[in-house]
C-alpha positions as semicolon CSV with decimal commas, in nm:
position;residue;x (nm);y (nm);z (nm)
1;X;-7,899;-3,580;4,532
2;X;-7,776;-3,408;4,857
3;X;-7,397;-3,320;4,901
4;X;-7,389;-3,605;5,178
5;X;-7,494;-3,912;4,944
6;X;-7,265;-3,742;4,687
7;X;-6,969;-3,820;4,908
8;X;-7,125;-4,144;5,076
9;X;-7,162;-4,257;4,659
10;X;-6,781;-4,153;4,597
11;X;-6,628;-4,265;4,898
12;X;-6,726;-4,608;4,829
13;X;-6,671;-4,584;4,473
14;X;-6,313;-4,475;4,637
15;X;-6,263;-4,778;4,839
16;X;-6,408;-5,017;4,620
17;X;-6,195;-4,904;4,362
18;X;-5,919;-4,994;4,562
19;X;-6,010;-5,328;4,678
20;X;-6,159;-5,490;4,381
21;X;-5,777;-5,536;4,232
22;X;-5,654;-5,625;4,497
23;X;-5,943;-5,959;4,500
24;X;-5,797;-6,285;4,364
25;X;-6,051;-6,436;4,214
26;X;-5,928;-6,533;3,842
27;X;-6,262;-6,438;3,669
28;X;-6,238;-6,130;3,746
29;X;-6,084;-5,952;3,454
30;X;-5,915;-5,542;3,444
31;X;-6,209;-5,355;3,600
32;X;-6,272;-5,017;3,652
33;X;-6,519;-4,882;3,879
34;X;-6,696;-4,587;3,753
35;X;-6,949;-4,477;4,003
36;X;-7,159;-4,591;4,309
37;X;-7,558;-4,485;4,314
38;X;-7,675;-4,572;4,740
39;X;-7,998;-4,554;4,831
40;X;-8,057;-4,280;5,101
41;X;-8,135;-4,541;5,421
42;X;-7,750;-4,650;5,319
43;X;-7,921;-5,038;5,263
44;X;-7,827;-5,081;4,861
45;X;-7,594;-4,943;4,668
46;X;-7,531;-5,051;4,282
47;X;-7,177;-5,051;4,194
48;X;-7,128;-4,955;3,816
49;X;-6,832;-5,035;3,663
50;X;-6,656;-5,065;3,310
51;X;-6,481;-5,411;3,200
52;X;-6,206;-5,436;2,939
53;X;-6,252;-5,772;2,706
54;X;-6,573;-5,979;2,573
55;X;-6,900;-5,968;2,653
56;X;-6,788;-6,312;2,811
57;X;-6,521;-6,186;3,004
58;X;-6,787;-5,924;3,139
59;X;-7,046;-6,158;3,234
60;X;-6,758;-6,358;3,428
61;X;-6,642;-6,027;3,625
62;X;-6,953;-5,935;3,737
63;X;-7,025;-6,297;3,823
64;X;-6,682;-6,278;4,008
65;X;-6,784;-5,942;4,179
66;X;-7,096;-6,048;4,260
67;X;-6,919;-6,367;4,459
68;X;-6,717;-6,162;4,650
69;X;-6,945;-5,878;4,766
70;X;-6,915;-6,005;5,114
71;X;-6,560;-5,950;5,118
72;X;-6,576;-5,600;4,995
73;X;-6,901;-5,512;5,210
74;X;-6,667;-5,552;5,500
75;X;-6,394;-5,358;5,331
76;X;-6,645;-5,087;5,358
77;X;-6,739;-5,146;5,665
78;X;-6,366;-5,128;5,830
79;X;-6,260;-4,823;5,612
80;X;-6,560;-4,615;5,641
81;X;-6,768;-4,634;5,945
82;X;-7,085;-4,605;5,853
83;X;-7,360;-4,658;6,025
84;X;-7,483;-4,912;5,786
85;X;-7,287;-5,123;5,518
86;X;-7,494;-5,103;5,192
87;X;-7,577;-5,441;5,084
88;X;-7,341;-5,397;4,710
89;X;-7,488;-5,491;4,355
90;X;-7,279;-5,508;4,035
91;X;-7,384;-5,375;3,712
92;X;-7,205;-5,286;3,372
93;X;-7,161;-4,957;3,266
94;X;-7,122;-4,908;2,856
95;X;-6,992;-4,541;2,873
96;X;-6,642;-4,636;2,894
97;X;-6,694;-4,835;2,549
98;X;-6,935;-4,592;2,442
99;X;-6,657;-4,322;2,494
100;X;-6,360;-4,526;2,303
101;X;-6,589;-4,621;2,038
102;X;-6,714;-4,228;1,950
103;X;-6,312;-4,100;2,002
104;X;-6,259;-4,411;1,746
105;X;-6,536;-4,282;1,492
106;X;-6,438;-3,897;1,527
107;X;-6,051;-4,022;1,445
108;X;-6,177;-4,202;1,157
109;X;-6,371;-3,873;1,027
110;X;-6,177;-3,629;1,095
111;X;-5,902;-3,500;0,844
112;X;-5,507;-3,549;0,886
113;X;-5,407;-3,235;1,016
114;X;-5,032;-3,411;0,940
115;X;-5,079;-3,298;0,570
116;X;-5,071;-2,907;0,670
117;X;-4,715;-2,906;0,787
118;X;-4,526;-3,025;0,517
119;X;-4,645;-2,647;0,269
């Protein structure tokens, strides 16, 4: 990946990140966007991002994204300028989970260190 999609992919990670709280639509839970992959004619780009809840709750956010990708398509077009305004696609990304869920198994492993303190 060239240095110029890098910042194309985190500039609209960027904005999006912004806008997408800012969006009203009630199915659309506590999201976090966690990176942007655009193709290099600037036509696609696939939106990952992390959502807090159920699998339900993420299956109604990224139907709620998905709904209003027109809305933050011309976000993106009025913030960044870009010659073209990738067309946006929403998809899940299970690191954030993945993350929590190893941090939760090394805490559960790993000994007190609380116990050393008290000799």
């Amino acid at each position: 990946m060239t240095d110029r999609m890098r910042r194309v992919n985190e500039s609209v990670r960027q904005v999006l990140a912004e806008a997408v709280p800012e969006l009203k639509d009630p199915r659309i839970g506590l999201v976090t966007v966690t990176g942007v992959d655009t193709t290099s004619d600037l036509r696609h780009a696939t939106v990952f991002v992390s959502v807090l809840g159920s699998g339900r709750k993420r299956r109604a956010t990224l139907l709620g994204l998905d709904a209003a990708h027109g809305l933050l398509q011309s976000r993106l077009a009025r913030e960044l300028r870009m010659k073209r305004t990738p067309q946006l696609t929403f998809e899940y990304d299970p690191s954030v989970e993945r993350g929590v869920r190893m941090s939760q198994l090394i805490d559960e492993l790993a000994p007190d260190d609380d116990d050393d303190t008290d000799e």
